[in-house]
N, CA, C and O atoms as a GROMACS GRO file, in nm:
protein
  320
    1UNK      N    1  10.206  11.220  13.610
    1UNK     CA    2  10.227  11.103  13.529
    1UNK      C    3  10.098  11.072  13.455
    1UNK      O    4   9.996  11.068  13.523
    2UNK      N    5  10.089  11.052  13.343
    2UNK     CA    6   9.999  11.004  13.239
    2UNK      C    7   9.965  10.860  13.200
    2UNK      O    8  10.045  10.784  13.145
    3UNK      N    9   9.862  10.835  13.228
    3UNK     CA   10   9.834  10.687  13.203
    3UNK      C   11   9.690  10.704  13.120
    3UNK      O   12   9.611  10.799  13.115
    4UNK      N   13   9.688  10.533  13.039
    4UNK     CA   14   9.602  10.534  12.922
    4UNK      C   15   9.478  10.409  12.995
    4UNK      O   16   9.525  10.299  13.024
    5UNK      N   17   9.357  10.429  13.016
    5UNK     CA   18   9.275  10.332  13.019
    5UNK      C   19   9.260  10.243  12.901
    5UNK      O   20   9.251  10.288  12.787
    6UNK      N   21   9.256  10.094  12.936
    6UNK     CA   22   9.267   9.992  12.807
    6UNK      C   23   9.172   9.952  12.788
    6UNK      O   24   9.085  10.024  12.837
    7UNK      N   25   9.144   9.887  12.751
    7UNK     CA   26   9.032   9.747  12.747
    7UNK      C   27   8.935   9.723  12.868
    7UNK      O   28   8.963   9.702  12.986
    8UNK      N   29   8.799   9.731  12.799
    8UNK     CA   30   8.737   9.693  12.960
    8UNK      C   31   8.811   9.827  13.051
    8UNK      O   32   8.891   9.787  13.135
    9UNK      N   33   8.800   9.923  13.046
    9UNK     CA   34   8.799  10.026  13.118
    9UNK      C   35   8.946   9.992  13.284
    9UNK      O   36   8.947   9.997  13.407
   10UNK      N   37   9.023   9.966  13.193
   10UNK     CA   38   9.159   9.897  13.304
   10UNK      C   39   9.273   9.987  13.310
   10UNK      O   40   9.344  10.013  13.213
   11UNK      N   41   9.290  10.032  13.424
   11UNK     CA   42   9.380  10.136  13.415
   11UNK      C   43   9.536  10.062  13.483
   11UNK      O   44   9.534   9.985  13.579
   12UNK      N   45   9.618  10.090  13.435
   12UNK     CA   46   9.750   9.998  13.453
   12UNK      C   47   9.817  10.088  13.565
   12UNK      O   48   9.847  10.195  13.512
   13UNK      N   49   9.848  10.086  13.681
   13UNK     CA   50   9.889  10.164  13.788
   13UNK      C   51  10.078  10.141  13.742
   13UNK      O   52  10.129  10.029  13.745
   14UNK      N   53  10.147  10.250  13.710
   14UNK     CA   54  10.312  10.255  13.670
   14UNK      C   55  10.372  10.214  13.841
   14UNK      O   56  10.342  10.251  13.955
   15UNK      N   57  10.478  10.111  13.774
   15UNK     CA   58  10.532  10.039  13.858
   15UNK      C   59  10.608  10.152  13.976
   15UNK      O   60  10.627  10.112  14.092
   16UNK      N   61  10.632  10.238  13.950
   16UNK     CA   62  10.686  10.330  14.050
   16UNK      C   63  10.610  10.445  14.154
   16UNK      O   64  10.651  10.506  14.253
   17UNK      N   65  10.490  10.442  14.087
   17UNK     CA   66  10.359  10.464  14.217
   17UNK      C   67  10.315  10.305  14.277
   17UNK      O   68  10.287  10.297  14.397
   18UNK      N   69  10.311  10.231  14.226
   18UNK     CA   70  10.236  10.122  14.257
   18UNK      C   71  10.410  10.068  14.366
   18UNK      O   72  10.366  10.014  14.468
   19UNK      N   73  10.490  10.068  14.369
   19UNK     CA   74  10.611  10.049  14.479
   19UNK      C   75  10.574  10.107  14.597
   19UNK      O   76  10.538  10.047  14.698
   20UNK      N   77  10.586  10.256  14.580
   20UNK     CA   78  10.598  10.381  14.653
   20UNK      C   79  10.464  10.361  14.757
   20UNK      O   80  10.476  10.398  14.874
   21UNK      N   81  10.318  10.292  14.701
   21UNK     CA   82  10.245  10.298  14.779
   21UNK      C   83  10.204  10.168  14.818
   21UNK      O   84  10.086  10.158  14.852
   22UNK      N   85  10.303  10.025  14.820
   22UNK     CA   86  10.258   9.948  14.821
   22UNK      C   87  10.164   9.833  14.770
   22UNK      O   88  10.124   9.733  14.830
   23UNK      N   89  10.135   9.886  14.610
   23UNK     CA   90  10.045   9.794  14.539
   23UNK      C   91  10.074   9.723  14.503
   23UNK      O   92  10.155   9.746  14.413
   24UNK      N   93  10.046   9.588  14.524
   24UNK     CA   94  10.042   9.479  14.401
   24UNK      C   95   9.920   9.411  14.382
   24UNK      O   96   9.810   9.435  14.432
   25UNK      N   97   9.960   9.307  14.289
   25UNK     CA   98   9.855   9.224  14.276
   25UNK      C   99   9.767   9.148  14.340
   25UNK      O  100   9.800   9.043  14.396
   26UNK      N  101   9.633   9.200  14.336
   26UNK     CA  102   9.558   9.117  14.430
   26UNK      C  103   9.537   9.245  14.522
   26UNK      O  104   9.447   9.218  14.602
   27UNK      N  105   9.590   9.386  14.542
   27UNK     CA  106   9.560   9.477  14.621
   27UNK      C  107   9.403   9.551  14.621
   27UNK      O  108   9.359   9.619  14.528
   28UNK      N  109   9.328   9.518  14.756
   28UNK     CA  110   9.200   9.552  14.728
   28UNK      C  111   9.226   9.772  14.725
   28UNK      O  112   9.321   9.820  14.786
   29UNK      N  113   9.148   9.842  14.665
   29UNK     CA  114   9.173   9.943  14.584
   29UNK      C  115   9.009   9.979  14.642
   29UNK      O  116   8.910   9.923  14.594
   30UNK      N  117   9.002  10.085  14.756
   30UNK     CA  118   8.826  10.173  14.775
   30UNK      C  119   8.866  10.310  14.632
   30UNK      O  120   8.979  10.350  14.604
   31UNK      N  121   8.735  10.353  14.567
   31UNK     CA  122   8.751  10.422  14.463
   31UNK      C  123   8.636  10.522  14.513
   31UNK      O  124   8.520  10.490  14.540
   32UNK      N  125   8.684  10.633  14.518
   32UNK     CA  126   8.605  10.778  14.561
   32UNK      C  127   8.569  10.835  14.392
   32UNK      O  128   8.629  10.798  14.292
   33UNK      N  129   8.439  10.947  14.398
   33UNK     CA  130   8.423  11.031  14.321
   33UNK      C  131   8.417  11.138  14.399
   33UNK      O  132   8.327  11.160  14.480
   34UNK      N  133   8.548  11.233  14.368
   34UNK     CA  134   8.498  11.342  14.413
   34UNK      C  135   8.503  11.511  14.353
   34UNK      O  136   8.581  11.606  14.369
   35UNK      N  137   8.380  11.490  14.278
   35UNK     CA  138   8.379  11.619  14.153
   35UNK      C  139   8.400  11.571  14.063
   35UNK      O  140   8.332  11.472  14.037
   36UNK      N  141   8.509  11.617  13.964
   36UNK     CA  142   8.548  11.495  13.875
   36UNK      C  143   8.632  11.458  13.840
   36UNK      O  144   8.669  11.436  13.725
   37UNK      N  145   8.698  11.437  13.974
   37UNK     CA  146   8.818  11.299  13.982
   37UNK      C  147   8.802  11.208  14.078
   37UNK      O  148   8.714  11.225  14.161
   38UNK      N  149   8.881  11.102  14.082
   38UNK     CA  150   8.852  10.946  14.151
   38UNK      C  151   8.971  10.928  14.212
   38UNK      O  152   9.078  10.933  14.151
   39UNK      N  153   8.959  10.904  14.353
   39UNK     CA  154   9.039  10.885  14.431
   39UNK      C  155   9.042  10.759  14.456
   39UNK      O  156   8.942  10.701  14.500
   40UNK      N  157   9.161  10.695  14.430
   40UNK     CA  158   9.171  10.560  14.486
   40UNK      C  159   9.300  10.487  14.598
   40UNK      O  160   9.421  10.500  14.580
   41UNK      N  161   9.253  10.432  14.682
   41UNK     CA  162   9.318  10.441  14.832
   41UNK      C  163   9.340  10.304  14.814
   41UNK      O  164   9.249  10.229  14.779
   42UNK      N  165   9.427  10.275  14.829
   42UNK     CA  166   9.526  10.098  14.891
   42UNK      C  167   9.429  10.053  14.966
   42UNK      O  168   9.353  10.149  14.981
   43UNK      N  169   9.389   9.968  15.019
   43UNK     CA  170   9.351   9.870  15.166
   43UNK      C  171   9.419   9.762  15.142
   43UNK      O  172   9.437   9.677  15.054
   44UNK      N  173   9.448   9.788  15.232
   44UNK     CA  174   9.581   9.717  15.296
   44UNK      C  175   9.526   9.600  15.424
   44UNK      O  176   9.435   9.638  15.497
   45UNK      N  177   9.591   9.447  15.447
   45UNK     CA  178   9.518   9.376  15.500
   45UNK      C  179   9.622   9.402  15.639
   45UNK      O  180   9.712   9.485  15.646
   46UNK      N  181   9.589   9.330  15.716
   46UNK     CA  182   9.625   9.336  15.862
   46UNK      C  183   9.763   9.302  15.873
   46UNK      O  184   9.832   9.384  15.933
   47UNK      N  185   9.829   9.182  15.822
   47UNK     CA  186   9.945   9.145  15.834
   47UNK      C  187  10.027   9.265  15.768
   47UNK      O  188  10.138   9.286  15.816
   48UNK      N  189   9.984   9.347  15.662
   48UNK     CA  190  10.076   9.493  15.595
   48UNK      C  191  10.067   9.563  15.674
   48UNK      O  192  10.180   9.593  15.714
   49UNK      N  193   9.947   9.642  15.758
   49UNK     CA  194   9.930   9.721  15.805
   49UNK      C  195  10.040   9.679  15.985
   49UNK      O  196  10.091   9.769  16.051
   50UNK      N  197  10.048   9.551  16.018
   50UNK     CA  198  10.113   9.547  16.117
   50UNK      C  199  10.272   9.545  16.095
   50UNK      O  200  10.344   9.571  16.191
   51UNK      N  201  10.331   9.512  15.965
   51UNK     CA  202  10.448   9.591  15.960
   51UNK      C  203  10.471   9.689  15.908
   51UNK      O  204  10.583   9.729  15.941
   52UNK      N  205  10.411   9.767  15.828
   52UNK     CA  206  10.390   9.905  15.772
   52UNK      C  207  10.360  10.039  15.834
   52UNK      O  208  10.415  10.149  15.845
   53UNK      N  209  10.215   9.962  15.879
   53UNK     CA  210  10.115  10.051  15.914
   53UNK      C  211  10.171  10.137  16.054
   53UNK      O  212  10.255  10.106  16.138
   54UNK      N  213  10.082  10.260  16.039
   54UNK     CA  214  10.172  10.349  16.123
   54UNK      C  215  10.063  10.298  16.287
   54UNK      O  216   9.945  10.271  16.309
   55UNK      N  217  10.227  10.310  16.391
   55UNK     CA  218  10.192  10.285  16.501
   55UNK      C  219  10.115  10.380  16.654
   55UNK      O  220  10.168  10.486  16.688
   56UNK      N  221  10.012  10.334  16.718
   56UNK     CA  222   9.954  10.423  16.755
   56UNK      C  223   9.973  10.380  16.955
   56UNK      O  224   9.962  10.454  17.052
   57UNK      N  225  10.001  10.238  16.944
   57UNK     CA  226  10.010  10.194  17.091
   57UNK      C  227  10.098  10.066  17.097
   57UNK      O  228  10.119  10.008  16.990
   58UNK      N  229  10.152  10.014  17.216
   58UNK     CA  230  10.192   9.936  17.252
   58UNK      C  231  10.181   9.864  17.301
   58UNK      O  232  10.121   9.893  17.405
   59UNK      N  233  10.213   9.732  17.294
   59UNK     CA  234  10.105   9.590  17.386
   59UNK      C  235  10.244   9.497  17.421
   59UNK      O  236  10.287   9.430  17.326
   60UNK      N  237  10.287   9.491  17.498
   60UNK     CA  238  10.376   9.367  17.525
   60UNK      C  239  10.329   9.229  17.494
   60UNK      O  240  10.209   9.202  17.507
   61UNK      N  241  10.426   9.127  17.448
   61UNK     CA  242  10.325   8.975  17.474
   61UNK      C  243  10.295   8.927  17.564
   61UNK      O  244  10.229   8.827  17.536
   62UNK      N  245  10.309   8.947  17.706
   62UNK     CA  246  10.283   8.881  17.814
   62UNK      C  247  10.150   8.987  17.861
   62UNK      O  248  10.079   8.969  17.960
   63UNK      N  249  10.136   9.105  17.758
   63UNK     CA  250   9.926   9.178  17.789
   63UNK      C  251   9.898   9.112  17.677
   63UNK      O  252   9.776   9.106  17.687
   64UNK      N  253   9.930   9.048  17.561
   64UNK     CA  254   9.834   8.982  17.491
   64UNK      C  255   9.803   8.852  17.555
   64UNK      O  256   9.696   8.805  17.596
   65UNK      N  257   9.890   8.821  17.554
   65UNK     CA  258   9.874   8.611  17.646
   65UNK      C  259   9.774   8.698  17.736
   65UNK      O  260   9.653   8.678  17.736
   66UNK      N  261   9.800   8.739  17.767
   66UNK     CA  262   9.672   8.787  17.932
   66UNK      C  263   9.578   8.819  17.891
   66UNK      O  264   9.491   8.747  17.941
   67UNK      N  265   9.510   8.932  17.783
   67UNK     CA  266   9.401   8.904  17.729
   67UNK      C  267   9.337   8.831  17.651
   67UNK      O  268   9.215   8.836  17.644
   68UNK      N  269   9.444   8.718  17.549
   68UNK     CA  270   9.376   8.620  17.532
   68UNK      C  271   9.334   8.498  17.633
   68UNK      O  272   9.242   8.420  17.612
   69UNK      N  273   9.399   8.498  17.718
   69UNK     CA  274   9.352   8.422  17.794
   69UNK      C  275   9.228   8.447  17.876
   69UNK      O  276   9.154   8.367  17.932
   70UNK      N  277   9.227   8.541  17.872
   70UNK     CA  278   9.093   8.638  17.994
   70UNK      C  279   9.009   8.583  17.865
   70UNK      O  280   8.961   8.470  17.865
   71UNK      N  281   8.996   8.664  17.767
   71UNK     CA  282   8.880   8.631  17.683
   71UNK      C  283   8.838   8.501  17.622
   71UNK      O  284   8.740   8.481  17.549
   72UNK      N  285   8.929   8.413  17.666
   72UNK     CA  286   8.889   8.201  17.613
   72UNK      C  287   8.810   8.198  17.760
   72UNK      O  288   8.703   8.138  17.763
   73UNK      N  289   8.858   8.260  17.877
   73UNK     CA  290   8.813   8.231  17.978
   73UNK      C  291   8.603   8.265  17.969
   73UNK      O  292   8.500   8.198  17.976
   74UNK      N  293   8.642   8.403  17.952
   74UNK     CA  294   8.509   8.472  17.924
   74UNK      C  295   8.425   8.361  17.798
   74UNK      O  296   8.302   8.353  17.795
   75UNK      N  297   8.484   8.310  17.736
   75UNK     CA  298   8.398   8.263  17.627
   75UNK      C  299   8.366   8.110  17.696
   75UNK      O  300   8.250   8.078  17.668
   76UNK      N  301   8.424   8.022  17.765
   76UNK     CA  302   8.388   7.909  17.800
   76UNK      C  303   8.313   7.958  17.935
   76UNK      O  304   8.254   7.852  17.953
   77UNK      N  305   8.276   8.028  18.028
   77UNK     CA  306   8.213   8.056  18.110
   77UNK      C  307   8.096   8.113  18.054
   77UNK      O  308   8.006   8.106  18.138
   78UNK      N  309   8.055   8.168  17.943
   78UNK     CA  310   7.956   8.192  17.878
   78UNK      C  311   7.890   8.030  17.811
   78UNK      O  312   7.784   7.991  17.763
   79UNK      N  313   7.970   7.997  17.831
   79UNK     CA  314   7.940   7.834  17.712
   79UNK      C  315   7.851   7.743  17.832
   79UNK      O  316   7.779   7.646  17.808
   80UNK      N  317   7.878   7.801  17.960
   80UNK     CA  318   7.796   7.652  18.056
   80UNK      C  319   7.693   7.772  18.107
   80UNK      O  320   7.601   7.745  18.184
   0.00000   0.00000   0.00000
């Protein structure tokens, strides 16, 4: 696919890559050089990546309640 840089060096990402990989507006974008082309990668914030993002482990809520609680514990026992 062929795209035209505009104004101020702005490249318009076509609505059917920008679907396919999740972009919209406001999407922060890391930009590689490598040789001489530019790779540019999505970052993606936490709330995408936790329904998107690919899964690697499993946590029930009753091991999160338990480690958040362990760790308020750890933090007010550090506090006195």
């Amino acid at each position: 696919m062929l795209v035209r840089i505009g104004k101020k060096r702005t490249l318009v990402i076509p609505k059917k890559i920008a679907k396919e990989l999740g972009i919209s507006e406001n999407t922060l974008m890391k930009l590689d050089v490598e040789g001489d082309k530019i790779i540019m990668t999505p970052l993606m914030d936490a709330v995408w990546l936790s329904i998107h993002g690919e899964k690697f482990c499993r946590i029930t809520l009753k091991e999160l309640e338990e480690g958040s609680v362990a760790e308020q514990k750890k933090r007010i026992e550090g506090a006195h």
